[in-house]
C-alpha positions in Angstrom: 18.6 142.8 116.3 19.8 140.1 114.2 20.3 139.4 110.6 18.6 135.7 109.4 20.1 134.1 106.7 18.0 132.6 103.6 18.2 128.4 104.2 19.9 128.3 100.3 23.2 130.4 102.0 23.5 127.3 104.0 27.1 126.0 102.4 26.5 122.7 100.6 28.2 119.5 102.2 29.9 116.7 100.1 28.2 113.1 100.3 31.5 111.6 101.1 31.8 113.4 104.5 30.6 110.3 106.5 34.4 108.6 105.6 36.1 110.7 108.2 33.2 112.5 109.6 33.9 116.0 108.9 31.6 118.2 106.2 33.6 119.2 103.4 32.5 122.3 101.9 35.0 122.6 99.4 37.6 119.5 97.9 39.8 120.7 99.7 38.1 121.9 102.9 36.2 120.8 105.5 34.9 121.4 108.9 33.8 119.7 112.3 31.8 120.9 114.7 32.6 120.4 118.5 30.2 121.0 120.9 30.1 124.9 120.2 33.3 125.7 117.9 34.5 124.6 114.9 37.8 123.2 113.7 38.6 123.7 110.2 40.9 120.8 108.0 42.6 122.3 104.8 43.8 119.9 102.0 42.7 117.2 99.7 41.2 113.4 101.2 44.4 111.6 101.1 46.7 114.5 100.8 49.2 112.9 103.3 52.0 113.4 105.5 52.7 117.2 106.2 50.5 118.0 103.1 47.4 120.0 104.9 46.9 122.0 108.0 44.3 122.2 110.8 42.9 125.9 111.5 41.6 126.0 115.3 42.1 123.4 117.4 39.2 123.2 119.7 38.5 122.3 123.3 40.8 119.8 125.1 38.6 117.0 125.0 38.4 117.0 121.1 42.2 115.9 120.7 41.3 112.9 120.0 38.7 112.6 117.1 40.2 115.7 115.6 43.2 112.6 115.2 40.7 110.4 114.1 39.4 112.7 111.5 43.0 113.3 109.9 43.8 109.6 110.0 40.9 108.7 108.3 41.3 112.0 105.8 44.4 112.7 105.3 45.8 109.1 105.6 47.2 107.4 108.2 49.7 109.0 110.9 49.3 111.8 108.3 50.4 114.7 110.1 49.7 118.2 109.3 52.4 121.0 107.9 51.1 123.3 110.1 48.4 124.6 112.9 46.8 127.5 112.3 45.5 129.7 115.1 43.1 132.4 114.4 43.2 133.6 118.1 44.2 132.3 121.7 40.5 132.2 123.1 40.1 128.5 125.0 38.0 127.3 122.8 40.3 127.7 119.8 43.1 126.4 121.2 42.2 124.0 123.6 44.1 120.9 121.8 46.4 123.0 120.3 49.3 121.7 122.9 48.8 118.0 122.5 48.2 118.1 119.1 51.4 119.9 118.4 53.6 117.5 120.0 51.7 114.3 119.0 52.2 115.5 115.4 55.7 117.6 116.1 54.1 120.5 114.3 54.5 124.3 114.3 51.6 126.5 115.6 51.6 129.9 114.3 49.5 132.8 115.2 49.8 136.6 114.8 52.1 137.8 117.0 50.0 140.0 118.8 48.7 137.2 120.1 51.9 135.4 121.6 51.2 136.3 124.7 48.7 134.2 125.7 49.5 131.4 124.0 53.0 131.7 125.8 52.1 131.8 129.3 52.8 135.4 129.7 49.0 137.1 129.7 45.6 136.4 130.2 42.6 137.4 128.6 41.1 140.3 129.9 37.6 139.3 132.2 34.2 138.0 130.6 31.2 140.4 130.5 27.8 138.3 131.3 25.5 141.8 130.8 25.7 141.7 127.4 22.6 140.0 126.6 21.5 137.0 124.4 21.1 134.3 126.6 22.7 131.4 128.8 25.7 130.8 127.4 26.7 135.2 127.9 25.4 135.0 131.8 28.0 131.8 131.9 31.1 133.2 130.3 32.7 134.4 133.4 33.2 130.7 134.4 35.2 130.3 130.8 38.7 129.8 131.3 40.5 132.9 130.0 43.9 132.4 131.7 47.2 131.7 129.0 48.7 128.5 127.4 51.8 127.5 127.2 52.5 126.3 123.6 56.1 126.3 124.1 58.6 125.6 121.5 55.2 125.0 118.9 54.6 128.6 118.7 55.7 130.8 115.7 54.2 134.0 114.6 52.7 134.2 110.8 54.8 135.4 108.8 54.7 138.9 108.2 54.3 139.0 104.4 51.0 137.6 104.5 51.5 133.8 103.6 49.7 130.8 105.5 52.3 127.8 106.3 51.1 124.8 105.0 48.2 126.5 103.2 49.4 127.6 99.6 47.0 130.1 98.1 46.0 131.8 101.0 46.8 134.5 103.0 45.9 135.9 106.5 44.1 139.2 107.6 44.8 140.8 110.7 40.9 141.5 111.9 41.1 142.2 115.5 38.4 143.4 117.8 37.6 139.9 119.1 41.3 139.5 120.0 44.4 141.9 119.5 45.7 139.3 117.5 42.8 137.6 115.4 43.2 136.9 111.9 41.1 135.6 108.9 42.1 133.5 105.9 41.1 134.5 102.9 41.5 132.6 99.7 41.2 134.8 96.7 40.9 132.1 93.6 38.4 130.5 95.0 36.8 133.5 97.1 36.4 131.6 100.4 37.0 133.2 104.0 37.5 131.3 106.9 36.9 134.0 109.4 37.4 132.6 112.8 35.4 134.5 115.8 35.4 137.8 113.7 31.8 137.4 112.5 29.7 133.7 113.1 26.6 132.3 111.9 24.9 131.7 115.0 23.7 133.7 118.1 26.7 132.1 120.8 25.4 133.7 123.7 22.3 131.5 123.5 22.0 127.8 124.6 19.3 127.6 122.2 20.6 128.6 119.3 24.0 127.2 120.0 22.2 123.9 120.0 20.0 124.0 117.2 22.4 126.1 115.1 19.8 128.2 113.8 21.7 130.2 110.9 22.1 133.7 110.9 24.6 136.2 110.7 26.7 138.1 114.1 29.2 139.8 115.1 31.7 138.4 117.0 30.9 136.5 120.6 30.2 140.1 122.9 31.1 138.3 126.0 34.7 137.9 124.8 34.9 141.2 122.8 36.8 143.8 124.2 37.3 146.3 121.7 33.8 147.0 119.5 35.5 149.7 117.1 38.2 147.4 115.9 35.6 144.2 115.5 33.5 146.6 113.2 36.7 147.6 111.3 37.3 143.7 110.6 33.7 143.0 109.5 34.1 145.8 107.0 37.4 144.7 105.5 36.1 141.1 105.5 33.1 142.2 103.7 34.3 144.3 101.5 36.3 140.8 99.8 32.8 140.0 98.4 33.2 136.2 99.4 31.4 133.4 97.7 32.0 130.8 101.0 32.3 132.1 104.7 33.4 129.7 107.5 33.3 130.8 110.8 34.4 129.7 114.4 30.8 129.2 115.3 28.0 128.3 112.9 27.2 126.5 109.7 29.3 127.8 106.9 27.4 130.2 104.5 27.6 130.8 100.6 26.7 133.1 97.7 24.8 136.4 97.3 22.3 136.1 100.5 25.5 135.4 102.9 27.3 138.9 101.0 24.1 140.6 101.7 24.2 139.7 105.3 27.9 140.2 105.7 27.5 144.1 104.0 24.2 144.8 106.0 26.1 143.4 109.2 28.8 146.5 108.6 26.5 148.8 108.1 24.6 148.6 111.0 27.6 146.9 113.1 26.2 149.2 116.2 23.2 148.2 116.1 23.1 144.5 115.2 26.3 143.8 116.7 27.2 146.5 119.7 25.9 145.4 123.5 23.6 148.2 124.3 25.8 149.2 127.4 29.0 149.8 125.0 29.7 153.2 123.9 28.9 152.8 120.5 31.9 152.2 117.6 
């Protein structure tokens, strides 16, 4: 079962994106796809040095036009305040290393999920039976062992505020990961939500590819625990946000995204749940 979202939900981009080639959805925020995740950039075009901060980092071979994309944004050898991690999964943190020491940059994350993103733990194993398509009968073959961020990483601090981000705040919402979080910014009622419910089917090639928009729970082949992932889409939802931005997908807005977002936890087991899984 899924839940398609109206065309108009599709979050507006800005005309000047093609100057760095990111999609600003927001003056002061702006995504870029890469391959099948996206990384987030928070702060005005030309902010400058240590003035905005990067949420999600990636795969490893997108270092270098994430660079690329803050030079030409933020200004040149601009480097960020802070990165952001909403969880440890590969494809979130893939650059999150060399970015770090190219820019000599903190990394925080919630602390829960320190240990793989010290070395310490890995990831517990892919399910491929969960249905969907290609990309869920791959996922085994996904690296899921730890990083070593080193000396970078720093938990979030504990009172809720977002380094390098003023205004926002971050939301444990695990399920996905012990350790997820979402960013929430209330003045201007804009989510970015990380892995903890996407606009796009990732366990199909297909729709992976042609980003058709609609809304999920998080990715099932890395979801281990389907009652807390159902408690995250209902605190997320019950924000009423006017923007969503999500790990995977096309950012959403205004009253058709809500409606997805509140039908999605209501009937979490059912849109959401694998049909193996007890349901949550």
């Amino acid at each position: 079962m899924t839940i398609e979202l109206p065309l108009e939900t599709r979050a507006k981009a800005a005309a000047s994106d093609v100057r760095d080639g990111s999609n600003q959805v927001a003056p002061d925020l702006s995504y870029r796809t890469f391959m099948m995740v996206n990384v987030v950039f928070f702060g005005a075009p030309g902010a400058g040095d240590r003035e905005w901060a990067l949420i999600d980092t990636g795969l490893s071979s997108s270092r270098a036009e994430i660079e690329q994309i803050a030079h030409k944004r933020f200004g040149s050898g601009a480097r960020p305040a802070a990165i952001i991690l909403t969880h440890g999964h590969f494809d979130h943190v893939g650059s999150a290393l060399a970015l770090a020491m190219d820019w000599d940059c903190p990394v925080f994350a919630h602390e829960l999920e320190r240990p793989y993103l010290n070395g310490s733990l890995s990831y517990p194993p892919a399910d491929p039976w969960v249905g969907g398509g290609a990309l869920a009968l791959l996922s085994p073959l996904f690296p899921r062992s730890p990083v070593d961020l080193g000396e970078h990483l720093s938990n979030l601090p504990a009172d809720g505020r977002v380094p390098g981000m003023p205004g926002w705040r971050w939301i444990h919402t695990p399920g996905h990961a012990p350790g997820h979080i979402s960013l929430w910014r209330e003045s201007t009622r804009t989510i970015v939500a990380g892995d903890a419910f996407i606009t796009t089917g990732q366990e199909s090639a297909y729709e992976v590819i042609t980003q058709r928009l609609e809304m999920h729970g998080p990715p099932r082949y890395f979801t281990p625990d389907w009652t807390s992932a159902r408690r995250s889409v209902e605190k997320l939802a019950a924000l009423e946000p006017d923007l969503a931005v999500t790990g995977h997908g096309v950012p959403a807005a205004g009253a058709g995204m809500r409606q997805a977002l509140h039908k999605l936890a209501r009937e979490f087991n059912e849109i959401a749940v694998p049909k193996d899984q007890k349901k949550v």
